[in-house]
C-alpha positions as a printed Julia matrix, in Angstrom:
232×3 Matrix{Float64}:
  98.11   -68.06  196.85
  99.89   -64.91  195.61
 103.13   -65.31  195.83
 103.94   -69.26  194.86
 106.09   -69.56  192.05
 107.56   -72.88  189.55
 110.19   -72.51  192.07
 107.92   -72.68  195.49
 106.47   -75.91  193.81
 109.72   -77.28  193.02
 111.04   -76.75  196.72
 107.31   -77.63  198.19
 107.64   -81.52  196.19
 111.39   -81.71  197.04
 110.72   -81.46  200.7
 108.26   -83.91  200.74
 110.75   -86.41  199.18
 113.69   -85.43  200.89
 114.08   -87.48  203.34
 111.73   -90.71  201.77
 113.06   -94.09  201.69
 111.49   -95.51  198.68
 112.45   -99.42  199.55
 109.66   -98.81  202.67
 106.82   -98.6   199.73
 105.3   -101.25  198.21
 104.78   -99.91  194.79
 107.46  -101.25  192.79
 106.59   -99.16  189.73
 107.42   -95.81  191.14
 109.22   -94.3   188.36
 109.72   -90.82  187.22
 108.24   -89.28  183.95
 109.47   -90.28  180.65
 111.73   -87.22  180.02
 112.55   -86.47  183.51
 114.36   -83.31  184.79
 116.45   -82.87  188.12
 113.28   -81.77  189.72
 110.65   -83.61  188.4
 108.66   -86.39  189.95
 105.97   -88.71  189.34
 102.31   -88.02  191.0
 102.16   -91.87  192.13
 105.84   -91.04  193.9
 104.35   -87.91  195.28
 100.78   -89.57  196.81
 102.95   -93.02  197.66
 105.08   -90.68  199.75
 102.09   -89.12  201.57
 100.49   -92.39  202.36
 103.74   -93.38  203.87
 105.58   -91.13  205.12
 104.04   -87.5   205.86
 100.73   -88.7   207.07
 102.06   -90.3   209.8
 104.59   -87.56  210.8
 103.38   -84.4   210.47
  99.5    -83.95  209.42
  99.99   -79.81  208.94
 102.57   -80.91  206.25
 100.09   -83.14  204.68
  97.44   -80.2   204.86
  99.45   -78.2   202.87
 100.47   -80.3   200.0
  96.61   -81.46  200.09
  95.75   -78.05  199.07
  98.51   -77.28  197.38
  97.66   -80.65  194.65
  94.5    -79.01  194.2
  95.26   -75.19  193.98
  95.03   -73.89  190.55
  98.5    -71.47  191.19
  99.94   -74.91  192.74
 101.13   -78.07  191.61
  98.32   -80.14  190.15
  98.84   -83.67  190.19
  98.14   -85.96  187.64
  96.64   -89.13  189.92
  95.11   -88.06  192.97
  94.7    -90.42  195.46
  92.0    -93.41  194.46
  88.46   -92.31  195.97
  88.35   -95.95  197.61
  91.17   -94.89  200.32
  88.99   -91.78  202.16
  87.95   -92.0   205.24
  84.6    -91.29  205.97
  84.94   -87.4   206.45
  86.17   -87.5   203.05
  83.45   -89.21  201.29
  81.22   -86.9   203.04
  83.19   -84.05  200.82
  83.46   -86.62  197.81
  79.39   -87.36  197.73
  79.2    -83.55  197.78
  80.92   -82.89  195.1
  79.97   -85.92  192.86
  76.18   -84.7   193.62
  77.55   -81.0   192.25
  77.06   -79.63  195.62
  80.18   -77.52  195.64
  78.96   -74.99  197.78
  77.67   -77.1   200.49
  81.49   -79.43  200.54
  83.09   -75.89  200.82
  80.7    -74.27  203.78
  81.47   -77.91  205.33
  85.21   -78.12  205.12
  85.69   -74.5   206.51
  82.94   -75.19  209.1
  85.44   -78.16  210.06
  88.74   -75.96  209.52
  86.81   -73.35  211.91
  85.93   -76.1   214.9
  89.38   -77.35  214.75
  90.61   -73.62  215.66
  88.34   -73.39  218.56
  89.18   -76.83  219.87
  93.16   -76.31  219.65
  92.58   -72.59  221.38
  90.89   -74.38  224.13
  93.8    -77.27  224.34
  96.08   -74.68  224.59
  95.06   -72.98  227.58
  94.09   -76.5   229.31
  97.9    -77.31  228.18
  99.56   -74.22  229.67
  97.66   -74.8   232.56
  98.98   -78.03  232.86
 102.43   -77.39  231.93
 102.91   -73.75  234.16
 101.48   -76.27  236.93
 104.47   -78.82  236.36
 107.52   -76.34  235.6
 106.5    -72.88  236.47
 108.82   -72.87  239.05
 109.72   -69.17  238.52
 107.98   -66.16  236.66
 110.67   -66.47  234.04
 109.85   -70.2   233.69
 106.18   -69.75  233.39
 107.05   -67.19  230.63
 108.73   -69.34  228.31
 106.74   -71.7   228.84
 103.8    -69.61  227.94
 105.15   -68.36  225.03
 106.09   -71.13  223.39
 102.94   -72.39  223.6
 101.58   -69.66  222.74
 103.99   -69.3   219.3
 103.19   -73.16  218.34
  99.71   -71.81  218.51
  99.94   -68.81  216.55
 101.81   -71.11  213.81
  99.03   -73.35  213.01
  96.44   -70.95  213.26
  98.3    -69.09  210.82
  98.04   -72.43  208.56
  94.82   -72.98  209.07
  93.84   -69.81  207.86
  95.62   -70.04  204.99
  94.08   -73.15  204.27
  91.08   -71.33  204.7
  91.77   -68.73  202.05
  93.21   -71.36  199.94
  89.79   -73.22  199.63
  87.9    -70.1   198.96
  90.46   -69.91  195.77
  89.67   -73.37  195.2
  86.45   -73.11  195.1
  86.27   -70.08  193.02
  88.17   -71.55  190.76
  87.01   -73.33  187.49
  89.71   -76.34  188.66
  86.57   -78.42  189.44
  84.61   -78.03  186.35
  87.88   -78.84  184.35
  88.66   -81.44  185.89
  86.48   -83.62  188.33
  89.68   -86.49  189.29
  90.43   -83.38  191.97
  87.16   -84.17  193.62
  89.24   -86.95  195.21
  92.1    -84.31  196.36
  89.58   -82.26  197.85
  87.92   -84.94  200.08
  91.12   -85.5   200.7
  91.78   -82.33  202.85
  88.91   -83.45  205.32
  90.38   -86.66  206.4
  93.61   -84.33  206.66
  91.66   -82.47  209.13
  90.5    -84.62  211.57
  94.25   -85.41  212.33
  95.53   -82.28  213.55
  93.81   -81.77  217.03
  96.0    -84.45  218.33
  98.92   -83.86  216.15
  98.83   -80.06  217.78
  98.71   -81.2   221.47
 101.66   -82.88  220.88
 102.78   -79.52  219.59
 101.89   -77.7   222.81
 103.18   -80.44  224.6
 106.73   -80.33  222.82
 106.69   -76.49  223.04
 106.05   -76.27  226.67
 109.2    -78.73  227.06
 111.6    -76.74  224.92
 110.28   -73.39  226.63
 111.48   -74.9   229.93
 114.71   -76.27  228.24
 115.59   -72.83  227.56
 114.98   -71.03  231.12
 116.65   -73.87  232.34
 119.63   -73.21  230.01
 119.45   -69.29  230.11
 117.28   -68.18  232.92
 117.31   -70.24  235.75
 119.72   -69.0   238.91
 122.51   -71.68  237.76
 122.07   -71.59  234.26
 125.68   -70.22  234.64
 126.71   -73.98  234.64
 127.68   -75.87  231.91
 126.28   -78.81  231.33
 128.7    -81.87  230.94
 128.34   -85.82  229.99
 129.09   -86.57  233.46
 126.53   -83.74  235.34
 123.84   -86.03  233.21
């Protein structure tokens, strides 16, 4: 990761909070550090946050600050999350690890980053297919359509190949012979993974609607219209 900076990691963690309700969590103690700063926050804020917040709303978002707690140029954290919450395709990566079989976690993770590609390419034709079939009710509708599929793809391909290049830093890294408590962060990333098939279908599914939205609004014969309160 070339280009992140104390800044980048200040924006990435304030993002994550930004819109947290702390009263939803159940950890009372969530505190920040003893001399805290404007931008500082604790690491049992930060995972607490994941666990309840960005995991269930957006699992590309949860990919990135995965990789990003582990990333040597990134923003290590301090208490990864406890080993006893992974799912089983992270203790797969854990045991790996913990048996010094680095190589071996990392050929698996990409090897999982790498079916996940092929399986949202294919979803993405099946769901263009399906969508063009519903509201391609012109060549300009079938366009946007199309191409906003198309550009939700292109976005998370992009992240998953940066994830990609991000473990290969990782991994090259001396991060895990410093410090083996980001064993648990790197597991991490493969229960991460297993999420975003469906997350992206919803994606495609979204995209295809707002493609329509705007032929509707721009292209169609009487997009001329306005649209009022009382024409809905």
């Amino acid at each position: 990761v070339d280009d992140l900076t104390d800044d980048t990691d200040d924006y990435l963690i304030q993002k994550a909070l930004a819109d947290y309700d702390f009263t939803l969590t159940n950890n009372e103690d969530v505190t920040t550090t003893e001399s805290p700063t404007e931008n500082e926050v604790d690491s049992d804020a930060i995972v607490d946050v994941i666990k309840n917040f960005i995991a269930e709303q957006d699992p590309i978002l949860e990919l990135f600050l995965s990789v990003c707690f582990v990333h040597p140029d990134c923003f290590q954290l301090e208490s990864p999350l406890p080993h006893t919450e992974l799912g089983a395709q992270g203790r797969q990566i854990l045991h790996l690890l913990q048996a010094r079989r680095s190589e071996t976690a990392r050929i698996t993770l990409l090897t999982k980053i790498q079916e996940i590609l092929v399986k949202i390419k294919h979803d993405m034709f099946e769901i263009m297919g399906d969508e063009v079939g519903k509201r391609g009710v012109s060549i300009s509708a079938t366009k946007n359509i199309i191409d906003s599929i198309k550009n939700a793809w292109e976005d998370v391909r992009d992240d998953l190949q940066y994830t990609i290049s991000s473990l290969h830093e990782i991994f090259s890294s001396d991060v895990l012979l410093q410090n083996q408590d980001m064993y648990t962060g790197i597991a991490q990333i493969a229960d991460t993974l297993h999420k975003i098939p469906d997350h992206v279908r919803k994606l495609y599914r979204d995209a295809a609607q707002n493609g329509y939205t705007r032929y509707q609004q721009f292209s169609a014969w009487n997009s001329w219209k306005k649209t009022t309160p009382s024409d809905q």
